[in-house]
N, C-alpha and C positions, 0 to 999 in steps of 0.2 A: 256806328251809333246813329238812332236816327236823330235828325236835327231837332223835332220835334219835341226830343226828353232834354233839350240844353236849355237853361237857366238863367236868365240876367242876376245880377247879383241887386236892381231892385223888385225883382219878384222874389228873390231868396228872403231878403231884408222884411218883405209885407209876408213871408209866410212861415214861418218858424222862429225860433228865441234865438237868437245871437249866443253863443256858448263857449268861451276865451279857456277853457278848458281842453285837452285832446279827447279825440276819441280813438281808443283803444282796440284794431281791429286785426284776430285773429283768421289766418285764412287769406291773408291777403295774396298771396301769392297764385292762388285760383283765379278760375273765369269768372264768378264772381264777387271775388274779393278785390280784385283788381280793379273791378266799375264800381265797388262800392265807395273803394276809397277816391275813386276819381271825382264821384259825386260829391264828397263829402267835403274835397278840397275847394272843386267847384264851388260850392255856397258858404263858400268863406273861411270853412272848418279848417283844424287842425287835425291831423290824424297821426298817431305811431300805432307803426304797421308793426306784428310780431312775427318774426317768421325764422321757422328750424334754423337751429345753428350750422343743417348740412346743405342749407339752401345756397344755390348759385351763385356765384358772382354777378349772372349777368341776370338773374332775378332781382337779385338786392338792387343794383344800380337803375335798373329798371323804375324801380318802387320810389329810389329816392331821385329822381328826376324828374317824378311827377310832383314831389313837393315835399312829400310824407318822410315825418322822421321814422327810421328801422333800426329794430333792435331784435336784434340775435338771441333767442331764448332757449331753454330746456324746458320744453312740455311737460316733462314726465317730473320735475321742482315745482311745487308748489311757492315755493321761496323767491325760486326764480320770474316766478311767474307775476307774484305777489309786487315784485321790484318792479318790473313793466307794466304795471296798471299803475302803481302809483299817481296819483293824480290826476286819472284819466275821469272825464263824465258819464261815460257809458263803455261796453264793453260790448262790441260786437263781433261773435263768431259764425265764422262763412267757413269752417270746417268743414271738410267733406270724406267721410269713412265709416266703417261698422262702429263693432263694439265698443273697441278701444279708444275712437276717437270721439264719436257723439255721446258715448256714456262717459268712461274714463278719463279723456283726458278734457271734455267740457265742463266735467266738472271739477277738476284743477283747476280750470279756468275761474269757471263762478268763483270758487272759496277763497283764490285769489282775491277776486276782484273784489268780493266783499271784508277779506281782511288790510284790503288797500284802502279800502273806505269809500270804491265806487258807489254811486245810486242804482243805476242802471245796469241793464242785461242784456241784450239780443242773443241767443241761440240761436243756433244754425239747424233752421225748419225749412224753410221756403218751400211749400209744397199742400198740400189739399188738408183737409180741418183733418187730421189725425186722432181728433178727440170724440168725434163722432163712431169712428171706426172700431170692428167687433177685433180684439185683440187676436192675434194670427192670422190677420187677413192682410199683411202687409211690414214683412220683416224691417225693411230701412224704416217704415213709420213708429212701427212698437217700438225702436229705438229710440225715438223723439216722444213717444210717448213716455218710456222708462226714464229717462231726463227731464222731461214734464215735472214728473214727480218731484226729482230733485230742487230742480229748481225753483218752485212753488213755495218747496220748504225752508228753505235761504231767506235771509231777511235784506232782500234786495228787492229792486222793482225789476220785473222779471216783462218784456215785451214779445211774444211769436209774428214775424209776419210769415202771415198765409197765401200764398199766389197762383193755387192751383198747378195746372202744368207748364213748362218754361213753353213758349209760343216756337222759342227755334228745336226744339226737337220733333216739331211736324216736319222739318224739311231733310229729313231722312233717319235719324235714330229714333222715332217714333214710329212703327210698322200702321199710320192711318190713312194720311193721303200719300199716295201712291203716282209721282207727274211718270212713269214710263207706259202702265198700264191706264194709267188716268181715273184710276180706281180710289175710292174714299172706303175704307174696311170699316167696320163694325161689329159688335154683338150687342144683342139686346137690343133697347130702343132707340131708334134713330131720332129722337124727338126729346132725348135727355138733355139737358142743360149741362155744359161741360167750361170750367172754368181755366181762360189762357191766360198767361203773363209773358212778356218778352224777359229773359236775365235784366236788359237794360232796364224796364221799367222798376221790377223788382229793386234792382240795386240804388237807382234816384227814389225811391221811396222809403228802403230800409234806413240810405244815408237820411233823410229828410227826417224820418223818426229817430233814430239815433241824436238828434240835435235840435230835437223837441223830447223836451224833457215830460210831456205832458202826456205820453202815451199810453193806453189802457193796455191789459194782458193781451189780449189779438188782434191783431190790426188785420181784416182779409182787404184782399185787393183783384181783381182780375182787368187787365189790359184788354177783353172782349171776352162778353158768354157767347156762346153758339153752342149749336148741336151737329151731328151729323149729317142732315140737311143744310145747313149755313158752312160748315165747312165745304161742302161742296159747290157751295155758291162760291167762296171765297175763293175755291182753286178756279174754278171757272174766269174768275175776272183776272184773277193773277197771271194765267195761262192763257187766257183766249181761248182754252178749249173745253167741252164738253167732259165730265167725271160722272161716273156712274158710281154710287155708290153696293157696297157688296156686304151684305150681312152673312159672317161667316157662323151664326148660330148664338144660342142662348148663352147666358152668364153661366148656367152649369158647366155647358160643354167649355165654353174657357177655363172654369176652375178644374177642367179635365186636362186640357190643355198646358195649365200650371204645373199639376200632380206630376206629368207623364217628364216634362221639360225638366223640372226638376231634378226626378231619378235620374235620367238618361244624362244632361248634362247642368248637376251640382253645384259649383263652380261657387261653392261657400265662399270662398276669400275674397270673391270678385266684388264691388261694390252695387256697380249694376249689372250682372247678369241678365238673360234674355227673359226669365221667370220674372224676375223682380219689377221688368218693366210691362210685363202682361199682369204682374197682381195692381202694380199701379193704374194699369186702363179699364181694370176691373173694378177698382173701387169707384172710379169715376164714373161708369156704366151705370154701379147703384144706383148711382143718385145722391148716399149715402153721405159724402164727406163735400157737397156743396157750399161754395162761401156765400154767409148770409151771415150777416148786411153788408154789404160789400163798402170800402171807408175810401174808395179812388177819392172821394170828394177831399179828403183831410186834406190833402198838399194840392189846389187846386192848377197850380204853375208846371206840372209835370202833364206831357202830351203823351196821350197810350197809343203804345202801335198795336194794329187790327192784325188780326189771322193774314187779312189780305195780303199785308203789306211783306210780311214773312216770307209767306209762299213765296212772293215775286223775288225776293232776292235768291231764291231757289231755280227761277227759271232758263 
């Protein structure tokens, strides 16, 4: 964690509603469901964590040593589900799956939460404006789009935060910058505006909305814009050494790239397969799914970490 996203408890006090209520967070058990609730306890909050009744022993104790009450549910009961909101203020899911999870069982969740008589909502988005996007151009998005819908039409107050791409998948599960060959890849324009977030930041902001009751349907955010060129600046200071960047061709030939990836290795069930992460570098190539207006200012006490900073824990 960098030090720079931790919170006095009087900068929490001067920057969100104090809220004696829990917050209900689904997904805890994830990378970032685990910072969100950390966050959340951090500024004072209260959180019950929900998590599979097949989950660990050494999960669960985890969870409740950071502070958090945990309760053992059935995803697939509505009933069940309905009992563990119970008097929660907001309900936030940091879910992470296909069909079944961001469509099916988020919205057990919501119907829950609204027959518990929650206000609030958080869905499990975290990722690039998916509303801008031509539908098919981006499988896990159309998912969140399809939930969209849902949840729109619920009579709950519905929040998405949007944070572009998470900033630590540059430092190796993102195929961009490259520290062996020293290489920055690209297609298309090296001059696009491309929106980062660290998970951390991501997670100290979703908590910080989650307990501000005052949040509008989107909240975008990016921890740094750069392009292709500023990434490469960034590797350069983080590394002390010289990156070339490599434009490996146009947004066609990727969406060839996609097609060919796809056939050859499918890998439907996988969450993120190697495709899924080339349509994601694809949309952000567009231009298309840019966060505008970006809302870092709302929680002003939260410090964003740079591309820079990333990289160098990579070095």
């Amino acid at each position: 964690m960098s030090a720079n996203t931790e919170q006095t408890q009087e900068e929490f006090k001067n920057q969100s509603v104090t809220i004696n209520k829990p917050i209900v967070l689904a997904g805890a058990t994830g990378h970032l469901g685990q910072r969100i609730a950390h966050h959340i306890l951090q500024r004072g909050g209260a959180v019950r964590l929900l998590v599979r009744k097949r989950s660990t022993a050494i999960e669960i104790n985890a969870l409740r040593e950071k502070g958090g009450a945990v309760v053992e549910v059935d995803f697939g009961s509505i009933s069940d589900l309905t009992q563990a909101c119970a008097g929660g203020s907001c309900v936030v899911s940091a879910l992470s799956g296909l069909r079944e999870v961001i469509v099916d069982v988020q919205s057990r969740l919501l119907w829950a939460a609204v027959d518990a008589g929650v206000p609030r909502f958080i869905p499990s988005d975290y990722c690039i404006d998916f509303t801008k996007l031509v539908p098919g151009s981006n499988r896990n998005l159309d998912l969140r789009r399809e939930f969209a819908e849902v949840v729109d039409k619920a009579p709950i107050a519905a929040t998405s935060v949007l944070n572009g791409m998470f900033t630590d998948l540059l430092t190796g599960q993102a195929p961009v910058v490259l520290s062996g060959p020293k290489l920055v890849l690209y297609w298309g324009n090296a001059d696009q505006p491309l929106d980062f977030t660290t998970m951390e930041n991501t997670a100290a902001f979703t908590a910080s909305a989650a307990l501000d009751p005052t949040t509008p349907r989107f909240l975008r955010i990016a921890g740094e814009v750069s392009t292709i060129r500023g990434l490469q600046k960034s590797a350069l200071e983080a590394f002390g050494k010289q990156f070339r960047t490599l434009r490996l061709g146009g947004l066609g030939g990727l969406s060839t790239m996609i097609k060919i990836t796809k056939t050859v290795f499918p890998q439907k069930e996988e969450v993120f397969p190697a495709w899924q992460g080339m349509q994601y570098l694809h949309d952000m190539f567009t231009g298309l799914p840019k966060l505008e207006p970006l809302d870092n200012d709302r929680y002003p006490a939260i410090g964003w970490t740079s591309v820079r900073e990333v990289l160098a824990t990579a070095k």
